[in-house]
N, C-alpha and C positions, 0 to 999 in steps of 0.2 A: 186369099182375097187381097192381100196386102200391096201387090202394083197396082190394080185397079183402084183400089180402096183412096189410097193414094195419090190420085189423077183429083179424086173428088177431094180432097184435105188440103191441094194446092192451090183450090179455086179460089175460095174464102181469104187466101193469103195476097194472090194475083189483085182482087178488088179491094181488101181494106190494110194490107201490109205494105206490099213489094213497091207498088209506087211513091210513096214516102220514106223510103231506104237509099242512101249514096251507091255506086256501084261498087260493087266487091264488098257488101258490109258484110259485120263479123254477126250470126244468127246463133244461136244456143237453140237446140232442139231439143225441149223437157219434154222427158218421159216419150224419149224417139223408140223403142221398140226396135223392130228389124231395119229400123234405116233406109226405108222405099222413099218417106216423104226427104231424108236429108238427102239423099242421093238425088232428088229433081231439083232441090234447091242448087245444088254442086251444080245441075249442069247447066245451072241457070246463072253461073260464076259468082256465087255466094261461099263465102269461107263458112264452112256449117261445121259446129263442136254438139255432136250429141250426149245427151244423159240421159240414164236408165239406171234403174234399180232391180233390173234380172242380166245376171252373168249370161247366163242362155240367148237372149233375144240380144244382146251387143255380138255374141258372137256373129251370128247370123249379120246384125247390120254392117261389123267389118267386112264381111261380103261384098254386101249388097251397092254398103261405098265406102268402100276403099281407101277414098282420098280425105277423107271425112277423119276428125282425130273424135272417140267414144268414151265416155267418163262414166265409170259404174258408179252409182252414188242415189241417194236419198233428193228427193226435189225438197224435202224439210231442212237439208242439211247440210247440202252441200258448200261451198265457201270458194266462188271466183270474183272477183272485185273489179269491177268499172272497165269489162273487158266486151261487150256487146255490143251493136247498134242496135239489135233487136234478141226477142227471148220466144218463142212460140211453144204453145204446147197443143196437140190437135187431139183430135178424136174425144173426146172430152174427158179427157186423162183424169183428171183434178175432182173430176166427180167420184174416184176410189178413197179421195181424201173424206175419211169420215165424221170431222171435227170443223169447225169453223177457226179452228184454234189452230189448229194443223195446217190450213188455207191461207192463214196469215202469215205462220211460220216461211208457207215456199216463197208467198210475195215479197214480203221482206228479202230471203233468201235470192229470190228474182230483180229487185230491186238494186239490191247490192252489184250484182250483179252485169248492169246497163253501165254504160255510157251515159253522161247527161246527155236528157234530151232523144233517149234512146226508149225505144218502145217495145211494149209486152202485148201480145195477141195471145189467146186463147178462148176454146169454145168448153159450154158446157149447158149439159140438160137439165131442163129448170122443172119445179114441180108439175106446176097445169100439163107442161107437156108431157112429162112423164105418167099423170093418171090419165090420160087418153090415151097413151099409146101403148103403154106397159102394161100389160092385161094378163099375162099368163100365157098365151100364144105366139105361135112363132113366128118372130120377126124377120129373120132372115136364114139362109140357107143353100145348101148347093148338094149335085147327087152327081157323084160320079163312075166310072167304072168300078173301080176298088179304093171307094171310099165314099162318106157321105159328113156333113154338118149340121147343125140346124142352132139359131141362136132363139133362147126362151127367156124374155123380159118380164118383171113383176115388181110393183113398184106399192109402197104401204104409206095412204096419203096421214094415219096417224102420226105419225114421226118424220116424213119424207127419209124414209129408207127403201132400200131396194135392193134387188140384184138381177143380173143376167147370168145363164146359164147356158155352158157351149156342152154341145152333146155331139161327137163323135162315131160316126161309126166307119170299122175298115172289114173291105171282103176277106171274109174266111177262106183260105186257097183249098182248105178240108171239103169246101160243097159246094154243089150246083145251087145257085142261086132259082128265085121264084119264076124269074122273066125268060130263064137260061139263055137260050141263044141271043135272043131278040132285047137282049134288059139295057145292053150299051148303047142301041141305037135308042129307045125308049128315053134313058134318062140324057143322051144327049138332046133331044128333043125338047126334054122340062127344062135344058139351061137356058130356053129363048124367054127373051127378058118379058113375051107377050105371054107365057103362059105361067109364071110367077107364084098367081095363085094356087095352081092347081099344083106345081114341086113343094109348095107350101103343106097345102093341103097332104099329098103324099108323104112330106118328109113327116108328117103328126101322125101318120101311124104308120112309118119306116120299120119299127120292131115287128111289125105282124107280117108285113111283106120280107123284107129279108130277117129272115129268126134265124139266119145262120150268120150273120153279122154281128159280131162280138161289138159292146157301145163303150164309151166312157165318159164320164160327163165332168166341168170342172165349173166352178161355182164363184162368179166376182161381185162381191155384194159395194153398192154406190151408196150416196148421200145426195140427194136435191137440197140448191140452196136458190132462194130467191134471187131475183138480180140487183133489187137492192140494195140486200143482205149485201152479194158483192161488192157492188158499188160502194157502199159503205167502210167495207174491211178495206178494198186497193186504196183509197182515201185516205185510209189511217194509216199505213202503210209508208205514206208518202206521196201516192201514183196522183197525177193530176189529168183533165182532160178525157175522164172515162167518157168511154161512146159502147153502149149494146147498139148491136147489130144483126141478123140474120145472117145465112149463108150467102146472099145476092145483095146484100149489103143495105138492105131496108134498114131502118132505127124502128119499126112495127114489128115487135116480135111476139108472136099468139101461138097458143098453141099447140101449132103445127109446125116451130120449128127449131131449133137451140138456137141459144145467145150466143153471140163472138162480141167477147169483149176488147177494146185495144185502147190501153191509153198511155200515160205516158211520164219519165222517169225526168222532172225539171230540170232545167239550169237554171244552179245554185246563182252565176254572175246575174241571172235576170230578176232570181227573187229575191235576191238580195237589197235589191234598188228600190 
């Protein structure tokens, strides 16, 4: 899912980032993953320095670009100084941080980071909308010839913790599957974005239809934090000029949709006065 996925992590940047950045600025891409989003940025002639903290997924973003230089490293911990115009972190990375303590650690870290007068964007899922949407059921997923996914969201409003759970499955070349002949045009069928609920529906009980599909499943447990909360820590931090925002760039955020935050690292000559 990671170039399409990708298309949609750009958009959010297009309306509250990229048109307040000079041409060719220098972007830090926290917590970039496979490097689909830094490689739109490149070809959108952005100097992009990604970071991550899995050796594995950098691998893979050398790929993906190329031209892009990738830093394995902690977003608590890393140490680049006054080398950014901008910092982004998308998909709501920063929601794996499970501390508020931790969340100030990266801003700082982030902070450090900028340019005066340089800005930090990132989004992240806020309670309300996580007990509505996070229920136990599957949110997202895909069925394909020899292979299948399904992601499983649950969210515990005692504490605002959470986790989502990717479940995996790949064809057995050992068996005839359920659909046999007819099962590749079938689940091509379910990838039309009009019939959503019903791959849905099938991917919730995939183990009973194909039980010769071997599954595996991996388990990333989050933290909801208010946007307050936020606003409050980038604050202390330093950050000034915080704006919450929607995907479409509302300041109305209900919900139904994550926060994007973007605000902004001062010049020292102007506070100074």
């Amino acid at each position: 899912m990671g170039p399409e996925y990708s298309q949609q992590q750009l958009k959010p940047l297009e309306i509250l980032l990229l048109p307040k950045l000079p041409q060719s600025a220098k972007i830090l891409d926290l917590c970039c993953g496979t490097g689909n989003l830094t490689q739109l940025l490149i070809c959108e002639g952005y100097h992009v320095t990604g970071l991550d903290g899995s050796e594995a997924m950098l691998a893979y973003a050398s790929v993906n670009a190329p031209q892009a230089e990738f830093i394995l490293g902690d977003a608590r911990t890393f140490e680049l100084s006054n080398h950014f115009d901008a910092v982004i972190s998308t998909s709501a990375s920063l929601n794996h941080l499970m501390s508020i303590e931790d969340l100030k650690q990266v801003f700082g870290q982030v902070y450090t980071a900028l340019k005066e007068n340089g800005l930090f964007l990132f989004d992240l899922n806020h309670p309300t909308q996580m007990a509505k949407w996070w229920r136990g059921s599957i949110a997202e997923g895909e069925i394909e010839s020899n292979y299948a996914w399904a992601i499983v969201s649950n969210y515990h409003q005692q504490d605002n913790t959470g986790y989502f759970k990717v479940i995996l499955f790949r064809k057995s070349n050992n068996h005839r599957t359920v659909f046999g002949y007819f099962r590749g045009l079938l689940y091509k069928l379910l990838s039309l974005r009009i019939l959503t609920r019903f791959r849905l529906k099938l991917l919730a009980r995939f183990s009973q239809w194909e039980k010769n599909w071997p599954s595996t499943e991996m388990t990333y447990h989050i933290k909801g934090y208010s946007c307050s909360e936020i606003q409050s820590t980038l604050e202390a931090v330093g950050f000034t000029d915080v704006e919450i925002r929607t995907l479409e760039g509302s300041s109305h955020v209900d919900d139904n949709h994550s926060a994007y935050f973007i605000c902004r690292k001062p010049d020292r000559s102007k506070t100074s006065h």
